[in-house]
Every structure is written in C-alpha cells, then in structure tokens.
VOLUMDO-526101 format. One record per residue: residue in three letters; y, x negated, z of N, C-alpha, C in turn. Coordinates in steps of 0.05 Angstrom, whole numbers. Each point is the difference from the previous one (the first is absolute). Last residue first. Example, Ala and Ser with C-alpha at 12.3 -4.5 7.8 and 13.67 -1.06 7.14 Angstrom:
// VOLUMDO-526101
{code->ser | nv->-45 | nu->-257 | nw->142 | cav->24 | cau->-16 | caw->1 | cv->22 | cu->15 | cw->14}
{code->ala | nv->-115 | nu->-6 | nw->-1 | cav->24 | cau->18 | caw->0 | cv->24 | cu->-18 | cw->0}
// end
This chain:
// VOLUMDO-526101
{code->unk | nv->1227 | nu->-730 | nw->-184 | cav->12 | cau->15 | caw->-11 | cv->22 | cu->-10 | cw->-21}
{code->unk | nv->-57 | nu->-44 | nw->62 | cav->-21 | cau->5 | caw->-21 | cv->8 | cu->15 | cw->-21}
{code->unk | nv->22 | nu->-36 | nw->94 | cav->-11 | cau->25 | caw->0 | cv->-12 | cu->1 | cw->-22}
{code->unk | nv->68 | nu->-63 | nw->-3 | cav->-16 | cau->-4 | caw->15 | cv->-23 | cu->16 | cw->6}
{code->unk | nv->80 | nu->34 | nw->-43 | cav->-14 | cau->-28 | caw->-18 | cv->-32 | cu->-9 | cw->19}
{code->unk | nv->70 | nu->60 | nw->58 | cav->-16 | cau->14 | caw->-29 | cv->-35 | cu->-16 | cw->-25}
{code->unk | nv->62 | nu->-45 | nw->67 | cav->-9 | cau->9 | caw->17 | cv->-17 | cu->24 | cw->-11}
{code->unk | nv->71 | nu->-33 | nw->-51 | cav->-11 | cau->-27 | caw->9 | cv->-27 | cu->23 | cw->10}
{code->unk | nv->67 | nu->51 | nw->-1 | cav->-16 | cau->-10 | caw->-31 | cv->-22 | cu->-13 | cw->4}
{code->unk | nv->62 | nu->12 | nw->78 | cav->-22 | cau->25 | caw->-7 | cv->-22 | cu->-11 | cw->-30}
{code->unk | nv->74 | nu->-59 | nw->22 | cav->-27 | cau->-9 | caw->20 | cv->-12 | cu->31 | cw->-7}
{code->unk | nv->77 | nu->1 | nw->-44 | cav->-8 | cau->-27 | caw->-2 | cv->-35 | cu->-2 | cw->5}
{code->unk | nv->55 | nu->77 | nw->28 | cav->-3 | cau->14 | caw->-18 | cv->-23 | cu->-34 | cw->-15}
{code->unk | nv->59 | nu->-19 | nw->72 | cav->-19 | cau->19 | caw->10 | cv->-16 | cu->4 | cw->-20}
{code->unk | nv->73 | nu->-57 | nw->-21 | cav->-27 | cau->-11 | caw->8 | cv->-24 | cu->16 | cw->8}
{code->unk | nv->81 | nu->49 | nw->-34 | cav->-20 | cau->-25 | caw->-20 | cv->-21 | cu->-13 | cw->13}
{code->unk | nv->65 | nu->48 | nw->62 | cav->-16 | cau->19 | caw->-22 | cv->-19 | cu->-14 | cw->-16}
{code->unk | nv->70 | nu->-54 | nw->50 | cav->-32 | cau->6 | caw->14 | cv->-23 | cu->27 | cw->-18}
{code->unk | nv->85 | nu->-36 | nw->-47 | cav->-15 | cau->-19 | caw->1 | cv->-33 | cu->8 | cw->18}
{code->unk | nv->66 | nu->62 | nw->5 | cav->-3 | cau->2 | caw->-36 | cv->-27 | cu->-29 | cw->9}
{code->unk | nv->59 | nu->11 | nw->66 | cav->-15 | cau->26 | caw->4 | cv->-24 | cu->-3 | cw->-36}
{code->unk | nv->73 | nu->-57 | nw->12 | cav->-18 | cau->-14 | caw->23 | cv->-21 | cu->21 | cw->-7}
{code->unk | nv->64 | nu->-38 | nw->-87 | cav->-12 | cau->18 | caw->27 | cv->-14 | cu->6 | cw->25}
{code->unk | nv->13 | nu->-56 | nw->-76 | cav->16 | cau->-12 | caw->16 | cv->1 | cu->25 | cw->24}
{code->unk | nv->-66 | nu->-49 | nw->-79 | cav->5 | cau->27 | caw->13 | cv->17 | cu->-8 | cw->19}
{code->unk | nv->8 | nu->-70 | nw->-73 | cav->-22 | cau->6 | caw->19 | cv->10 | cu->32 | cw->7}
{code->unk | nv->24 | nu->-81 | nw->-77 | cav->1 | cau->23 | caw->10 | cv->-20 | cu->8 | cw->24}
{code->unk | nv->21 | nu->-91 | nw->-52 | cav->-5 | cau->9 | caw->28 | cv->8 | cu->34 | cw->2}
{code->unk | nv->-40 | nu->-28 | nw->-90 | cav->25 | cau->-24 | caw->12 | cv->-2 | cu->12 | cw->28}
{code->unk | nv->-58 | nu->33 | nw->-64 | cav->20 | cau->22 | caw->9 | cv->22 | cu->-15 | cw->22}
{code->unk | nv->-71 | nu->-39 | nw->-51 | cav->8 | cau->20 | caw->-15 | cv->27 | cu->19 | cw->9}
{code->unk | nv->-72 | nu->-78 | nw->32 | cav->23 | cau->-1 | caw->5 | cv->25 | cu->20 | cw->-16}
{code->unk | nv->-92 | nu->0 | nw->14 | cav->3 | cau->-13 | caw->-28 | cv->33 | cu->-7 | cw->5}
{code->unk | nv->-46 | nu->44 | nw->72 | cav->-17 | cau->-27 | caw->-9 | cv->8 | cu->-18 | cw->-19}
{code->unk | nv->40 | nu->99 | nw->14 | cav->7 | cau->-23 | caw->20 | cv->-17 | cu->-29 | cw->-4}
{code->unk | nv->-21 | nu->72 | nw->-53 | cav->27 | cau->-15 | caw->-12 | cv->6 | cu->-15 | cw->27}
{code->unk | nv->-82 | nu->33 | nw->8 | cav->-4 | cau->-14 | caw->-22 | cv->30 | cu->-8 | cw->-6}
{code->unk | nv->-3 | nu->69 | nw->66 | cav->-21 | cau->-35 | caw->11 | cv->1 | cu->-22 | cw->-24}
{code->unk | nv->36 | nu->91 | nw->-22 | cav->14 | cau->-15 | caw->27 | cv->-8 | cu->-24 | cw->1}
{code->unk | nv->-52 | nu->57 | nw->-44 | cav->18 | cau->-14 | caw->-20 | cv->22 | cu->-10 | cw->15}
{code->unk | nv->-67 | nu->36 | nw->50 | cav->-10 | cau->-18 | caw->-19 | cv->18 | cu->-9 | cw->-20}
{code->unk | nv->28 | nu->73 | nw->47 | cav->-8 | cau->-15 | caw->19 | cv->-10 | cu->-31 | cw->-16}
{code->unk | nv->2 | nu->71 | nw->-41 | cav->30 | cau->-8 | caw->9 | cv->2 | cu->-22 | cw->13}
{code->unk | nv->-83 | nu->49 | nw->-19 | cav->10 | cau->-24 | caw->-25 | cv->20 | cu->-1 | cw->10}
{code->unk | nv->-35 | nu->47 | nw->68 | cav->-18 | cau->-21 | caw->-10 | cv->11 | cu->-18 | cw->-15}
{code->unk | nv->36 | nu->83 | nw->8 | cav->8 | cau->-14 | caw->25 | cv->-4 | cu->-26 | cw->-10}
{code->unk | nv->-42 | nu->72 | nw->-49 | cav->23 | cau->-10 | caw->-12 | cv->22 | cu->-22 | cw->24}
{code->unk | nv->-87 | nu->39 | nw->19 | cav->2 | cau->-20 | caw->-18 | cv->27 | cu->-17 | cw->-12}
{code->unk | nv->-5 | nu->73 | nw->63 | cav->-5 | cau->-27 | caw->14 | cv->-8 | cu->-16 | cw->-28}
{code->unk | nv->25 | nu->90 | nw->-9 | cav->27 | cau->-24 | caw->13 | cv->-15 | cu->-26 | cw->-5}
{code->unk | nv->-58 | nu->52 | nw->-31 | cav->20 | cau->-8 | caw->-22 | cv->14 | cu->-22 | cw->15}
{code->unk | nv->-55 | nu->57 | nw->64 | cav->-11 | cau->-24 | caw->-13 | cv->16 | cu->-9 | cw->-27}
{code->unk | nv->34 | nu->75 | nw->46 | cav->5 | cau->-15 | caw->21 | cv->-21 | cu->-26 | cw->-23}
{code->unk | nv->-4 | nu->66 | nw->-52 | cav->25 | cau->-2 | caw->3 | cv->13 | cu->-29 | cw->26}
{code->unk | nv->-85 | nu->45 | nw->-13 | cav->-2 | cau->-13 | caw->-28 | cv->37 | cu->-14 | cw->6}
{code->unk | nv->-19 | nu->58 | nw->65 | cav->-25 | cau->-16 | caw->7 | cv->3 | cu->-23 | cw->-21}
{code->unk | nv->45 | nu->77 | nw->0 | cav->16 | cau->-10 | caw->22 | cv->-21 | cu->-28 | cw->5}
{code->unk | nv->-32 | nu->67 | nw->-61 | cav->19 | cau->-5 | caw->-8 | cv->12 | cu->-26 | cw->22}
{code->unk | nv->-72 | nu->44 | nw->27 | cav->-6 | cau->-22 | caw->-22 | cv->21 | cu->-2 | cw->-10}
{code->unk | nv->14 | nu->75 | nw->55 | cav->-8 | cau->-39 | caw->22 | cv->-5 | cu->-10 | cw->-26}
{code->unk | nv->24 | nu->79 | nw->-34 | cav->23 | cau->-23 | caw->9 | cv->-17 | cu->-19 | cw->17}
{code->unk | nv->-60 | nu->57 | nw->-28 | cav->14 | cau->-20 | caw->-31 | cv->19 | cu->-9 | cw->13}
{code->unk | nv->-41 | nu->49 | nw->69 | cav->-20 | cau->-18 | caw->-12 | cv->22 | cu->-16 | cw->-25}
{code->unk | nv->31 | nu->77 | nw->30 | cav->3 | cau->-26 | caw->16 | cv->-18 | cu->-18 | cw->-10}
{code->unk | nv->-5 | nu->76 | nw->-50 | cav->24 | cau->-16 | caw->-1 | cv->0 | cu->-18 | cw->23}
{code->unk | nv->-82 | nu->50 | nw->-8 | cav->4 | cau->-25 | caw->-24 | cv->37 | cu->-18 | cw->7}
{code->unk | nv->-25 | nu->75 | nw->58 | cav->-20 | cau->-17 | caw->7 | cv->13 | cu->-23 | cw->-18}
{code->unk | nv->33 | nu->84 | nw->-18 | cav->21 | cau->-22 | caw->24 | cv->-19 | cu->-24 | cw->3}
{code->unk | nv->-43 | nu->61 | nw->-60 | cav->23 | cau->-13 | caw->-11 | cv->19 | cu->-22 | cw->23}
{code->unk | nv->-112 | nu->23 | nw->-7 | cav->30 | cau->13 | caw->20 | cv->25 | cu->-18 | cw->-14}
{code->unk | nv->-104 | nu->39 | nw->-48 | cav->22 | cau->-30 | caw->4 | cv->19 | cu->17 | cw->21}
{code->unk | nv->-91 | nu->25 | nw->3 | cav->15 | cau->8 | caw->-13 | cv->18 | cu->-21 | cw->5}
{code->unk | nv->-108 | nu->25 | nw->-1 | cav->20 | cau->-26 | caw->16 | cv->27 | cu->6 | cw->-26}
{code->unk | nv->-80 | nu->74 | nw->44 | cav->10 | cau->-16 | caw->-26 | cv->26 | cu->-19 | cw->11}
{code->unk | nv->-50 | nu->67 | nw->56 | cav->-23 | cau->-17 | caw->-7 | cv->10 | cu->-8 | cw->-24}
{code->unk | nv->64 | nu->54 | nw->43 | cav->-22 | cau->17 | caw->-8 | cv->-14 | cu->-19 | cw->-24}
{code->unk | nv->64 | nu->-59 | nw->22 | cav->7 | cau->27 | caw->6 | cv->-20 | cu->15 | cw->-17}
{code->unk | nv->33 | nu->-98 | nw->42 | cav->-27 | cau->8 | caw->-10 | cv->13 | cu->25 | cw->10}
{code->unk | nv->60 | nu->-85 | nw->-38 | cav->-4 | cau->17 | caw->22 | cv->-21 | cu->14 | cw->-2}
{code->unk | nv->42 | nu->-100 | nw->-34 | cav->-10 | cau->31 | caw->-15 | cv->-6 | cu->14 | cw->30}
{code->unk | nv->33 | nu->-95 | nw->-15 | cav->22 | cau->30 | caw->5 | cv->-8 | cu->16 | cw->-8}
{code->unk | nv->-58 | nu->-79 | nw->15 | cav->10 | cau->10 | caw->20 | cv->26 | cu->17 | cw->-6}
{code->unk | nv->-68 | nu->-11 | nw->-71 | cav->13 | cau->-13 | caw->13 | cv->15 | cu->8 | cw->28}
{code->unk | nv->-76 | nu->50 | nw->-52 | cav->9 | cau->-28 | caw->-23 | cv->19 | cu->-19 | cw->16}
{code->unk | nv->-78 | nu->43 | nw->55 | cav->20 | cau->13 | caw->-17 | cv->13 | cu->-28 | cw->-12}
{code->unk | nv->-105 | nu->28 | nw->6 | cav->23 | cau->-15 | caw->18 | cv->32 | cu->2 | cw->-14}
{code->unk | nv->-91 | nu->83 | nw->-1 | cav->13 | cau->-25 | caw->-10 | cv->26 | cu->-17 | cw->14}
{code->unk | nv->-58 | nu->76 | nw->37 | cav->-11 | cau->-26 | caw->2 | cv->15 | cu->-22 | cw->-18}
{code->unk | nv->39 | nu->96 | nw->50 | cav->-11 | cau->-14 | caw->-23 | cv->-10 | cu->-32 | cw->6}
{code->unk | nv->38 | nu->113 | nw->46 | cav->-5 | cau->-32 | caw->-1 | cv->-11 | cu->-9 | cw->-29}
{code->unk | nv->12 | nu->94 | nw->24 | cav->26 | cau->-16 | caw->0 | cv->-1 | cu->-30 | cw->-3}
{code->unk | nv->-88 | nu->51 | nw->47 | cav->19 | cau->6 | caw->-9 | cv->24 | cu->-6 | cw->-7}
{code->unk | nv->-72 | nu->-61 | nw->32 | cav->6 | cau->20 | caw->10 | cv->22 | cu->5 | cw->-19}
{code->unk | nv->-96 | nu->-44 | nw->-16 | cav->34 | cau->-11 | caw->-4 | cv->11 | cu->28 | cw->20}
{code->unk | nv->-93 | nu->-2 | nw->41 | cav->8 | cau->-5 | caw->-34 | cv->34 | cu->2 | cw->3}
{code->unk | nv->-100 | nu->-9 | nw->68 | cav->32 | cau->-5 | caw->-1 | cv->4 | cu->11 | cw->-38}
{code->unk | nv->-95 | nu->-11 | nw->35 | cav->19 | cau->30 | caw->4 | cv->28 | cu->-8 | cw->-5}
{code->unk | nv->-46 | nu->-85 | nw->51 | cav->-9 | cau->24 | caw->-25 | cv->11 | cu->23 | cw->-8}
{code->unk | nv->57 | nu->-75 | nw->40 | cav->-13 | cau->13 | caw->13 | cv->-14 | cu->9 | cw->-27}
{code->unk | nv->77 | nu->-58 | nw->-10 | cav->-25 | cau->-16 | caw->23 | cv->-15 | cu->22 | cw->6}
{code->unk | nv->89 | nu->-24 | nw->-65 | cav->-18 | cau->28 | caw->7 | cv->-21 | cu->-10 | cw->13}
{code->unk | nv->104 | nu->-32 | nw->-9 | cav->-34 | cau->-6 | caw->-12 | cv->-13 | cu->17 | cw->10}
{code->unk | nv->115 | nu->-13 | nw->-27 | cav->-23 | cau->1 | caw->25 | cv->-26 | cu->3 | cw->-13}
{code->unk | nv->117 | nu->-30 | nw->-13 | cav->-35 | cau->-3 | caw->-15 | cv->-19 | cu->7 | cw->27}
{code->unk | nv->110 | nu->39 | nw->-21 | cav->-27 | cau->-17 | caw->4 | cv->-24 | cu->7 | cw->1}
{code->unk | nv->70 | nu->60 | nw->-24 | cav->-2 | cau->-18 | caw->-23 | cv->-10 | cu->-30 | cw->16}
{code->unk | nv->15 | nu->89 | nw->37 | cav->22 | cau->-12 | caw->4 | cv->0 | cu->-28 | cw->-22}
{code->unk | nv->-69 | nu->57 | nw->8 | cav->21 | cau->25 | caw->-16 | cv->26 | cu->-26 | cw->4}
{code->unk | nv->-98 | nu->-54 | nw->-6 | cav->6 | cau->25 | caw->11 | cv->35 | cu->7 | cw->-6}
{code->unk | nv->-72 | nu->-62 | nw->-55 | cav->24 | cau->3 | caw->19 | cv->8 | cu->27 | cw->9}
{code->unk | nv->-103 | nu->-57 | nw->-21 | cav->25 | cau->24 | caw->-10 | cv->20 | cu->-11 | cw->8}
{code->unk | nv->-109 | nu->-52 | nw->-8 | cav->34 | cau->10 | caw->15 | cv->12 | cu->21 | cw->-18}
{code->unk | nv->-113 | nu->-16 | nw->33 | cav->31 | cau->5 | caw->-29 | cv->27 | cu->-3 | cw->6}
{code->unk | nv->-79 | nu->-7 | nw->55 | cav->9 | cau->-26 | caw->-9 | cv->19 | cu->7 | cw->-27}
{code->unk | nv->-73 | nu->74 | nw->22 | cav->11 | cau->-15 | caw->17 | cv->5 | cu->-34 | cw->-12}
{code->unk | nv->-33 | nu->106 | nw->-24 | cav->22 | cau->-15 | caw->-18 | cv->16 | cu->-23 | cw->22}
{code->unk | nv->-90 | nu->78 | nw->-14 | cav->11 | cau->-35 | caw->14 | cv->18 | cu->-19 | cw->-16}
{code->unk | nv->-33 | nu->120 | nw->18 | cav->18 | cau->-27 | caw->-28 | cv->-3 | cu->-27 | cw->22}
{code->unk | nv->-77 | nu->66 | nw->20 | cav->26 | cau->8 | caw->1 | cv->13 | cu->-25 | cw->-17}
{code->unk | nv->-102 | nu->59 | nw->7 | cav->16 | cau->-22 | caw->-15 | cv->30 | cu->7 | cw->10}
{code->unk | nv->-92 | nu->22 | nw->62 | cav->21 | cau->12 | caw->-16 | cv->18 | cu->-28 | cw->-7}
{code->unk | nv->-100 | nu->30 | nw->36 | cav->20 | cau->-25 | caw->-7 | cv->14 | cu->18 | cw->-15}
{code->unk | nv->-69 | nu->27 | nw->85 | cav->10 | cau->3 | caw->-32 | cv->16 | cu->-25 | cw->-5}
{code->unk | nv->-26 | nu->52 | nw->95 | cav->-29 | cau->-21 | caw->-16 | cv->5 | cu->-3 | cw->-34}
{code->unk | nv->63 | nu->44 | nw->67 | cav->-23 | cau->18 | caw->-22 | cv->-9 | cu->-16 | cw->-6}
{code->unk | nv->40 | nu->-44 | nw->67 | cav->2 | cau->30 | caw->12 | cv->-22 | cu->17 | cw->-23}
{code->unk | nv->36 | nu->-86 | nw->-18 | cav->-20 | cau->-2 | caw->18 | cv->-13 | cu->34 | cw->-1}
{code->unk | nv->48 | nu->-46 | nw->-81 | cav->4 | cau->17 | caw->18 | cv->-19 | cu->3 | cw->17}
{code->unk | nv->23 | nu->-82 | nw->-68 | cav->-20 | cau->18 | caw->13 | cv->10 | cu->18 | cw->19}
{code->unk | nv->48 | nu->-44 | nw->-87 | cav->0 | cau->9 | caw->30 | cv->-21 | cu->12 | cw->8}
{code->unk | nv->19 | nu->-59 | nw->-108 | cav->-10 | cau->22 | caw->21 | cv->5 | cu->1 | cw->29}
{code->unk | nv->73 | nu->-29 | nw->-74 | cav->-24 | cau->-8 | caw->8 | cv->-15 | cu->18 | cw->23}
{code->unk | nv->81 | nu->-20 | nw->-87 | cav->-13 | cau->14 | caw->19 | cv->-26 | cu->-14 | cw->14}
{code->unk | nv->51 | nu->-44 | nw->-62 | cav->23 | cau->16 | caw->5 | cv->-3 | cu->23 | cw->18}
{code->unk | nv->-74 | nu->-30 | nw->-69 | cav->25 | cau->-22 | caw->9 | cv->18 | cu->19 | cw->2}
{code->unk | nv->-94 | nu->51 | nw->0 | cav->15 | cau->-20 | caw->-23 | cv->27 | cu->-16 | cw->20}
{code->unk | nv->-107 | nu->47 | nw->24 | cav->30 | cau->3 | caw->3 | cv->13 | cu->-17 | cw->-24}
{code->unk | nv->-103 | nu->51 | nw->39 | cav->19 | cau->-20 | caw->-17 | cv->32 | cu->5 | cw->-1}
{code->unk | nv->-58 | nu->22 | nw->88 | cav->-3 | cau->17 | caw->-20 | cv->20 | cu->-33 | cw->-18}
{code->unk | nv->-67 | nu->-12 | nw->75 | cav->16 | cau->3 | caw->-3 | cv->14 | cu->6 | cw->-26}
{code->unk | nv->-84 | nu->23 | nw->64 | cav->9 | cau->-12 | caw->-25 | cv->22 | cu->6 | cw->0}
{code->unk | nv->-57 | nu->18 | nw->91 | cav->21 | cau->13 | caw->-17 | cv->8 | cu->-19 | cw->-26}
{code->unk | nv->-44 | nu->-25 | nw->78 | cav->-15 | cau->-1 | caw->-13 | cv->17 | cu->23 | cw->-22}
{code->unk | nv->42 | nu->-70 | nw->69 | cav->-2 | cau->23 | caw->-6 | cv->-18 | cu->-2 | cw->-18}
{code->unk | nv->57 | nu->-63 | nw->73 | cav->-20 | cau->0 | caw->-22 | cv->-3 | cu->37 | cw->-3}
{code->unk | nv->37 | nu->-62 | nw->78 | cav->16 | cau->11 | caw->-18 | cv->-10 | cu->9 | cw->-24}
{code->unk | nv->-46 | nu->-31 | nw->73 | cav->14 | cau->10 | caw->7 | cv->28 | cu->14 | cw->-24}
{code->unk | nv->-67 | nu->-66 | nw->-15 | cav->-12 | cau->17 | caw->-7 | cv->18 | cu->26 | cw->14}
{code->unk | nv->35 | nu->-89 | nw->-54 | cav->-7 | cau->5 | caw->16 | cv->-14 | cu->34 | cw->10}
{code->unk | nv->-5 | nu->-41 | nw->-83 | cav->13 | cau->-15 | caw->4 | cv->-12 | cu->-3 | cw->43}
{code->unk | nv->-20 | nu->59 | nw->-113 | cav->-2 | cau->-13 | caw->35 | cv->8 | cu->-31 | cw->-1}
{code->unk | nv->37 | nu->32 | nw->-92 | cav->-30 | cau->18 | caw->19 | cv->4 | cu->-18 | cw->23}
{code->unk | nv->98 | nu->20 | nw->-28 | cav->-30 | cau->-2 | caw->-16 | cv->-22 | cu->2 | cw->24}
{code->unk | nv->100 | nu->27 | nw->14 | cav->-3 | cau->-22 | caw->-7 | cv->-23 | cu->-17 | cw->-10}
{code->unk | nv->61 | nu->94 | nw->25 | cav->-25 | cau->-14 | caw->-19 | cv->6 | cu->-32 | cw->1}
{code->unk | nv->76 | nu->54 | nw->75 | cav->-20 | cau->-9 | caw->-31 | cv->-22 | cu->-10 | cw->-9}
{code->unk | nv->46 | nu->27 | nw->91 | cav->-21 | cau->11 | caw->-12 | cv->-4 | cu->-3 | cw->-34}
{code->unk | nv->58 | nu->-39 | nw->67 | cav->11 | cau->14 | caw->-16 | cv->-11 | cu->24 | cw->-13}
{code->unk | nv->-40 | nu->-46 | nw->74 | cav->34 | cau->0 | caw->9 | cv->12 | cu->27 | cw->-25}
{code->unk | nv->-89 | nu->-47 | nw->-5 | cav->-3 | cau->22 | caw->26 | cv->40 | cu->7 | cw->7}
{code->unk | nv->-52 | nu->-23 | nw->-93 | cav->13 | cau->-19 | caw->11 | cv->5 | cu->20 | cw->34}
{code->unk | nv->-96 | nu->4 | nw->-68 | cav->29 | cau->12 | caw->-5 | cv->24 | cu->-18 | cw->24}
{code->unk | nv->-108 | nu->2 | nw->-61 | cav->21 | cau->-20 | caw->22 | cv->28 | cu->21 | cw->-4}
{code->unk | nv->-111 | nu->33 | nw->-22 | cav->32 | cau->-17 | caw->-13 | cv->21 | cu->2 | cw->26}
{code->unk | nv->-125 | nu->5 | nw->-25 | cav->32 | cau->9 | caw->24 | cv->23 | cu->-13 | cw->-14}
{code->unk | nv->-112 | nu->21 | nw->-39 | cav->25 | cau->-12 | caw->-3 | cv->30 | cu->14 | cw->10}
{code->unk | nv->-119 | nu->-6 | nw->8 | cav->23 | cau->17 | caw->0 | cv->25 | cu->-18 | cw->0}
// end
C-alpha cells in the first residue's frame, strides 16, 4: 500500500512516505504549476489551492511585498510588474506616471548636470590660471581679493579632493 507525505504545518503534498504521522493512503490528485494539493485532515481529501509563494507584487501604496503562504494570491489593485521608475504611481494595479513625481525628479537632474558643468567649467579656469601663471602669461596678476581668493582655494581643495576620489 502506498502512503503520501503531506507537510503537518501547511499540509501540502509533498510525495510518497516520508514520515508516517503525516502520511495518507488518499492519492494525491494531479495538479499543474501554480497550485498544489492540501490534505484536508477533517474529510480525509486533497483539495488544490493556488501556491503562488515567493511571487512578489507591489501592494496599493506601490511597495514590494511577497507572498509566503499557500492560498495567498496578488491582492486586488496590485501588480507583479516592476514599475518603470520611481515617478510612476500604482493605481488600480497599473503604474501611472505622477507628473509632480517626474518634475522634481528633472529639476534635481537638472540642478545635478548644472552644479557638475560649474565644476568643470571651474576646473578649466582654474587650469588656464595655473597654466598662464606658470608661463608667466599673466606677468604678476594675482586675485587681490581676500573673500574671492578663500572662495578659490575652498572650491581649489573641493576639486582636488573630488580628483582624488576618482571623480
């Protein structure tokens, strides 16, 4: 006689004997991917429920949550696809663009491409400073400013301190 294994917690099929406390001479009925048999103690039966565990979704607020139980399925409004970028919003289980979302988003990258120009464009000034002072190009001109001069070195040693980093 042939006993099948079921899991004593979740009660899923898990094939023929294993342990005998959890075993059944009940066959376990055929299933396909995405369900799996439950032995129902109580009617001595197997009933197929969805095993949709380890799927992620994003739930209504548009995070990611996983499904860890048998029987679970996506919950209503939700969706399993990942959304295209952090300014889409999830409304009735579809990822919609949020317009205010995208516009901040384009000014930080604006303010982002903009603050990195300065600094290049800092860079060659800077560099064409160094190169006409070396070449004696610019005869003794110097920054005669105090506030102007500490600005330069600050902005000097940031670069520097940039360079170094790899940047």
């Amino acid at each position: 006689m042939t006993t099948y294994h079921y899991n004593p917690d979740t009660k899923e099929f898990l094939g023929p004997i294993l342990h005998p406390e959890t075993t059944t001479e009940v066959p376990a009925p055929p299933y396909s991917e995405g369900e799996i048999p439950v032995f129902d103690e109580e009617s001595q039966s197997w009933i197929l429920k969805p095993d949709n565990r380890w799927i992620v979704y994003y739930d209504l607020e548009g995070k990611q949550a996983i499904i860890t139980k048998i029987g679970e399925i996506v919950p209503e409004g939700c969706t399993t696809e990942d959304p295209p970028d952090s300014t889409y919003d999830l409304v009735d289980g579809a990822w919609v663009l949020n317009l205010d979302k995208q516009n901040i988003q384009e000014i930080s990258d604006l303010k982002n491409d903009l603050t990195n120009a300065l600094i290049w464009q800092f860079r060659m000034i800077l560099a064409i400073w160094d190169v006409g002072k070396a070449k004696a190009l610019w005869g003794n001109v110097d920054i005669t400013d105090t506030e102007l001069k500490q600005k330069v070195w600050e902005w000097k040693t940031k670069l520097d301190r940039l360079t170094e980093l790899g940047e």
